[in-house]
TIGU-983838 format. One line per 2 residues: number of its first residue (from 1); their letters; for each residue x, y, z of N, C-alpha, C. Coordinates in steps of 0.02 Angstrom, whole numbers, always signed. Layout:
TIGU-983838
NUM> A> X/Y/Z/X/Y/Z/X/Y/Z; ...
end
This chain:
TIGU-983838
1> XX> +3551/-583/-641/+3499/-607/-598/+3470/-669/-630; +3462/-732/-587/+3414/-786/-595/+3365/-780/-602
3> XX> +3317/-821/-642/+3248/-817/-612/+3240/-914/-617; +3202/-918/-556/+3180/-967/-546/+3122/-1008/-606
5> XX> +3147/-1072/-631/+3086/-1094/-690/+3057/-1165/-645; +3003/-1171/-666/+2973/-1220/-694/+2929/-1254/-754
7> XX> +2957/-1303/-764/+2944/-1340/-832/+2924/-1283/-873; +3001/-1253/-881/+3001/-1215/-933/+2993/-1137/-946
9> XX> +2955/-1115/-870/+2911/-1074/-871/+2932/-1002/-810; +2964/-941/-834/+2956/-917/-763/+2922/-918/-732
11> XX> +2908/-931/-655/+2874/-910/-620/+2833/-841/-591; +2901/-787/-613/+2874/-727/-570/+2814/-699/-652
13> XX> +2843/-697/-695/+2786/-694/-748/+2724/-728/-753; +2726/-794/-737/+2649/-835/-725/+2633/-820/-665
15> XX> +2643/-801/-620/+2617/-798/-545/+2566/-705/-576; +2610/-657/-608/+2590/-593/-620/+2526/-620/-675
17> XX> +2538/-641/-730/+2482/-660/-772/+2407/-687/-720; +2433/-738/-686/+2393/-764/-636/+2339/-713/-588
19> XX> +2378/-668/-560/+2368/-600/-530/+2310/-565/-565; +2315/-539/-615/+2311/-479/-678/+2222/-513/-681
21> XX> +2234/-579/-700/+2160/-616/-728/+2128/-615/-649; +2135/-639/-598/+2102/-633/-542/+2087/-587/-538
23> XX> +2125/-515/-534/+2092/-446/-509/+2053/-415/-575; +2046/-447/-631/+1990/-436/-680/+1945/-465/-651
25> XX> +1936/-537/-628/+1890/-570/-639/+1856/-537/-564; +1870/-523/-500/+1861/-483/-461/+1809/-427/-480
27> XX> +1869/-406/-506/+1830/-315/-538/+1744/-332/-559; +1756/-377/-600/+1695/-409/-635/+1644/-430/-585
29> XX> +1661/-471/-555/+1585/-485/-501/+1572/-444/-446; +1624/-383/-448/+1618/-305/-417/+1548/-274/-426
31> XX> +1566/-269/-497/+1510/-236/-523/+1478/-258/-541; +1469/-342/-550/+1367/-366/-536/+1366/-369/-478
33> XX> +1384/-359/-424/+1381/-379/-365/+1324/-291/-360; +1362/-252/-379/+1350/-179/-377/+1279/-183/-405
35> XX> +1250/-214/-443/+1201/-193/-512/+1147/-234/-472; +1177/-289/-428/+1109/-330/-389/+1083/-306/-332
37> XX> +1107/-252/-302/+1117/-236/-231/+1044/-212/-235; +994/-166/-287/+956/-134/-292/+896/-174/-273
39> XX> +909/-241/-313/+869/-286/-343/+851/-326/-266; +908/-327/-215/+903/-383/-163/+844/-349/-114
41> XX> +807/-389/-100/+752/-370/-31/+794/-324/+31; +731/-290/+37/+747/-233/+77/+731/-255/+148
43> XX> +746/-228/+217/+728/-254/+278/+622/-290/+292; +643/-316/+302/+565/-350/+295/+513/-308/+325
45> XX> +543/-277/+372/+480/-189/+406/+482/-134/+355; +537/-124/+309/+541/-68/+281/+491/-104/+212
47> XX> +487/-146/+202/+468/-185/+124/+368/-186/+154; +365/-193/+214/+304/-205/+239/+278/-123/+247
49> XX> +330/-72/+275/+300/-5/+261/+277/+22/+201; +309/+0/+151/+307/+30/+82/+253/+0/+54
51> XX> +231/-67/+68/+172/-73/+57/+116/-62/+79; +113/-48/+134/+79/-18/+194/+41/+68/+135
53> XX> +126/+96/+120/+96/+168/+99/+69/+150/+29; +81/+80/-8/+54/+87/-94/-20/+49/-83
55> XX> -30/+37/-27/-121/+9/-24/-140/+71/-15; -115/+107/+44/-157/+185/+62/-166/+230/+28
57> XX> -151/+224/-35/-115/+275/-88/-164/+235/-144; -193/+164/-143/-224/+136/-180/-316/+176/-154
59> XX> -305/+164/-92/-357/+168/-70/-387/+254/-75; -362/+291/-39/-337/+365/-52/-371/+390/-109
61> XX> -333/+354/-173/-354/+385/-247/-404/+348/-256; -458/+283/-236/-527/+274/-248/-573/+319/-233
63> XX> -556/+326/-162/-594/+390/-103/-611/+453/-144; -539/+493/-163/-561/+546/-189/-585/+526/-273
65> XX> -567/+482/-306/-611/+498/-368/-678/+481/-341; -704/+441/-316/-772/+439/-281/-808/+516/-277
67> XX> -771/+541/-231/-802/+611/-205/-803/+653/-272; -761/+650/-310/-757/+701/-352/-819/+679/-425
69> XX> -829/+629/-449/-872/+605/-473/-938/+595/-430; -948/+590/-402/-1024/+579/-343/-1043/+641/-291
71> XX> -1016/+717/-352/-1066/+778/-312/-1016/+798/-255; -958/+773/-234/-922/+805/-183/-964/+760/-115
73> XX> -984/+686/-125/-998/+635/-113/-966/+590/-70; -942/+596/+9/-878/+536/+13/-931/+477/+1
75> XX> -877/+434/-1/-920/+349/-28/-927/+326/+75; -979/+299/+64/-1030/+275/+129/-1048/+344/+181
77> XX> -1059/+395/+131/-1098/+457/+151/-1180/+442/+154; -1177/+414/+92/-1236/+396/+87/-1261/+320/+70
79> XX> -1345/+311/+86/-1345/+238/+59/-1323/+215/+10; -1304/+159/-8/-1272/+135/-79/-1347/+103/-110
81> XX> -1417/+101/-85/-1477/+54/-119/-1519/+105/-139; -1512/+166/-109/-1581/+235/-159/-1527/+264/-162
83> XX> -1464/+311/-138/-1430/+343/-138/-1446/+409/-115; -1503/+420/-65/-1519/+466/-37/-1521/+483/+47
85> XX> -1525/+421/+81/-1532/+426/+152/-1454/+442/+178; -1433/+500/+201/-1368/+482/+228/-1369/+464/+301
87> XX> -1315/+424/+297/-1310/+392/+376/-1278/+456/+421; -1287/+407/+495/-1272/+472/+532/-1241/+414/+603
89> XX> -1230/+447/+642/-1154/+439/+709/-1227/+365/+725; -1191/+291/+723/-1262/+241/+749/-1253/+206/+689
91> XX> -1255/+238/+644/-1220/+185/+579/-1177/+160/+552; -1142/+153/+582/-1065/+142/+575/-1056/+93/+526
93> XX> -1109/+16/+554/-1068/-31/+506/-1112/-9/+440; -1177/+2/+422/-1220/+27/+355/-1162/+57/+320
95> XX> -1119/+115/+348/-1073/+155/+308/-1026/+135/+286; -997/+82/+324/-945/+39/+308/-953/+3/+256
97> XX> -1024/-25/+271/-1040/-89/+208/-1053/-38/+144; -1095/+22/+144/-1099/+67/+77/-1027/+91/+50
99> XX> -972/+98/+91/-900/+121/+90/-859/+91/+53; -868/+13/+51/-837/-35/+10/-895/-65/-53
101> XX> -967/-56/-52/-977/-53/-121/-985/+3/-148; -983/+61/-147/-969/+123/-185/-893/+111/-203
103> XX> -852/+90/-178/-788/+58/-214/-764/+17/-263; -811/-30/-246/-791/-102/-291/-836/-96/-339
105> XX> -916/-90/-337/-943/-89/-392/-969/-12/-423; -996/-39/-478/-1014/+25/-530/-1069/+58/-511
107> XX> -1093/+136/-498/-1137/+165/-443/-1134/+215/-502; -1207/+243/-499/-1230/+303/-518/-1214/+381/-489
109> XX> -1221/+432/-501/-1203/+471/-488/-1238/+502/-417; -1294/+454/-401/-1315/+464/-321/-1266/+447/-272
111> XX> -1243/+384/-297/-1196/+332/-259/-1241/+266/-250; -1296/+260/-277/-1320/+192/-302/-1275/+166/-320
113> XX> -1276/+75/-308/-1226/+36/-336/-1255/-13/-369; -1224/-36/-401/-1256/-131/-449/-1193/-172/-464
115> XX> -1168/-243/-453/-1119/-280/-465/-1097/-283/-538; -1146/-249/-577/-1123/-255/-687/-1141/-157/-696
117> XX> -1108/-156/-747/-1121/-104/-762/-1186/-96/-808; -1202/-47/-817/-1287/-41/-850/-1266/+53/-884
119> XX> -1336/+64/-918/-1331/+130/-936/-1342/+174/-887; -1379/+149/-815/-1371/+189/-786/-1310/+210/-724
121> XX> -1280/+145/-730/-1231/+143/-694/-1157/+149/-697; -1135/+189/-741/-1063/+192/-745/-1032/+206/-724
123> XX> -1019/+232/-690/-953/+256/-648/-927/+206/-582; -869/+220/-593/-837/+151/-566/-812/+93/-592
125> XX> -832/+26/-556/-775/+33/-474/-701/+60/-483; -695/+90/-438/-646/+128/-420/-569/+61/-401
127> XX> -589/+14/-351/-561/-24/-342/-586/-92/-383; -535/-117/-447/-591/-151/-495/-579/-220/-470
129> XX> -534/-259/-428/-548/-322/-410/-594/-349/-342; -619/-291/-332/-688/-315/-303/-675/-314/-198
131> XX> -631/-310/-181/-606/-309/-132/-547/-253/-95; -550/-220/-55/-510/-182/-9/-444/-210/-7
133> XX> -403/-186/-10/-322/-211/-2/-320/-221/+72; -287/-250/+87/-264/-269/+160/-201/-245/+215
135> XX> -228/-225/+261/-153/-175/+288/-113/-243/+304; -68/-227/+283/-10/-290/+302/+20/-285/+371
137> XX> -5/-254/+421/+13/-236/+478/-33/-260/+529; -101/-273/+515/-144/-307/+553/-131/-368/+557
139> XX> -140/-403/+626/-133/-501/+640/-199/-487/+697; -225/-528/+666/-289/-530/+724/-371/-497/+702
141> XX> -356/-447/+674/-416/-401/+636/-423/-427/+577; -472/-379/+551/-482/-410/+472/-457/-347/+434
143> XX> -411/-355/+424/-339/-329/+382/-370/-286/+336; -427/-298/+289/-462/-269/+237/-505/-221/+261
145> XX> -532/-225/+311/-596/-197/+331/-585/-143/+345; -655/-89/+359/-633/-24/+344/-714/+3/+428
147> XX> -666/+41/+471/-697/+73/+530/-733/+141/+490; -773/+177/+493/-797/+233/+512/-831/+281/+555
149> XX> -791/+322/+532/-801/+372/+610/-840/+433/+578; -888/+461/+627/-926/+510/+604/-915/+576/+655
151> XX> -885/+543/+706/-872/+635/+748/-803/+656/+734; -766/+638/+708/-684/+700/+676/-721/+734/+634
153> XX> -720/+797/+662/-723/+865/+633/-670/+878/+583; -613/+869/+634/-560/+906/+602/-513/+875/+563
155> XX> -483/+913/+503/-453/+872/+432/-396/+843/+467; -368/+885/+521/-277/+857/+545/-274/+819/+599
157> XX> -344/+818/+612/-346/+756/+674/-363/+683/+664; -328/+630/+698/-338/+571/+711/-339/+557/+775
159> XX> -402/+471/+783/-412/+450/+845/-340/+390/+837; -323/+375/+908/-266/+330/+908/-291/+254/+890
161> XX> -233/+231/+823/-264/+167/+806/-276/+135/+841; -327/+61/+837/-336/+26/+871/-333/-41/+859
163> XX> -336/-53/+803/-300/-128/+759/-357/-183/+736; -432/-163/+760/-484/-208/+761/-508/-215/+658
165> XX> -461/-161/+624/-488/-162/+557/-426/-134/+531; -421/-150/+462/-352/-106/+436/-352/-51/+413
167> XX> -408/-27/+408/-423/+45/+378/-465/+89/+449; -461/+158/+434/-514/+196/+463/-523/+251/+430
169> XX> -589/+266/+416/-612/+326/+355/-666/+366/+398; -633/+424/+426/-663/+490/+427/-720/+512/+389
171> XX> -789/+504/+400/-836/+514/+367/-843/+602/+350; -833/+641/+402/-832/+706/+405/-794/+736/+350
173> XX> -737/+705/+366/-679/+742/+316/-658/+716/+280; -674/+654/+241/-648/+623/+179/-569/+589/+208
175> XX> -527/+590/+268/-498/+566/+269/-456/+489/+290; -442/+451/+250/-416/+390/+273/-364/+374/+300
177> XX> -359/+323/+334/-296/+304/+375/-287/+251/+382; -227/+223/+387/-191/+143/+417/-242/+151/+497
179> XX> -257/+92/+494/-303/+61/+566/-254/+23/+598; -191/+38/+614/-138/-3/+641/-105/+14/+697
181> XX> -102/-19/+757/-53/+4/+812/+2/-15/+819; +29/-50/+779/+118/-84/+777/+169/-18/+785
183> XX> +204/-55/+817/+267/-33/+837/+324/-50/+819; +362/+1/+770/+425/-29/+733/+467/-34/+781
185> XX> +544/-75/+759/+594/-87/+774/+602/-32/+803; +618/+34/+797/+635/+72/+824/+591/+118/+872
187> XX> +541/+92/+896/+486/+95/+946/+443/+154/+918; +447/+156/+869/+407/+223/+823/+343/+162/+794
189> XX> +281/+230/+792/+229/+200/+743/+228/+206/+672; +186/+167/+625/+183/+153/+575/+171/+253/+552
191> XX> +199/+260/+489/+172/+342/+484/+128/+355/+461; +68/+311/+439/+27/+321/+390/-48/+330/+432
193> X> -53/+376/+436/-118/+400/+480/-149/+467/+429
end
């Protein structure tokens, strides 16, 4: 049997050498290809849900250390300036505005608040850069802001969002929720209620 040369060289041997290094070099950007896949952005609704649940989950764990440090206390139960008058169904925005400084700043064990900490004021803020996270799902509302409701009784019930704020906090029952009415891709709502 022949084998065909050039300058010098079989061919069917350099064509196989040729081969051998490509399907290494293949193999190789296989598996970074493999090792980046984790790393690459996720669908832009699914990347927007997940943040959606790590603000609520931010927010969530202020709420209850609040209550649990402040007497079994939700934060904008009561005034945030004596820490004794509690509001009631008519106060909505008072509770709101006590809701987010019993959060951000450092409050006594009434739920008095002050912007520095002092000896009488330690505990807290719960949320230490001074501001509410923002539902990334609101366009139009104020993304940060936080509704309260004083007639849910009940722990497993919610009113249907309405989108005018990104939050809504159940005064009754300590519970919070995404303030969002979007509608995913797949005509489902956001799950975080």
């Amino acid at each position: 049997m022949t084998s065909i040369t050039h300058s010098g060289h079989e061919l069917g041997s350099f064509s196989a050498n040729v081969l051998v290094r490509l399907l290494v070099a293949f193999a190789f950007l296989g598996v970074v290809a493999v090792m980046a896949v984790p790393y690459l952005p996720l669908h832009p609704e699914q990347t927007r849900l997940e943040d959606l649940g790590a603000r609520l989950s931010v927010l969530r764990n202020a709420a209850d250390s609040y209550y649990h440090q402040h007497n079994y206390r939700y934060p904008g139960e009561y005034n945030a300036s004596n820490g004794r008058d509690r509001f009631h169904q008519g106060q909505e925005q008072e509770a709101a505005a006590a809701f987010i400084a019993q959060l951000t700043q450092y409050s006594d064990a009434t739920g008095r608040t002050s912007p520095v900490k002092t000896k009488d004021f330690t505990l807290g803020p719960y949320i230490p850069d001074g501001t509410l996270p923002d539902n990334p799902f609101i366009h139009g509302g104020d993304a940060s802001a936080v509704e309260i409701d004083f007639t849910l009784t009940r722990p497993d019930a919610i009113y249907p969002a309405d989108g005018r704020t990104g939050w809504r906090y159940y005064l009754q029952t300590g519970r919070l929720a995404a303030n969002d009415n979007t509608l995913l891709e797949d005509g489902s709502q956001t799950s975080y209620r």
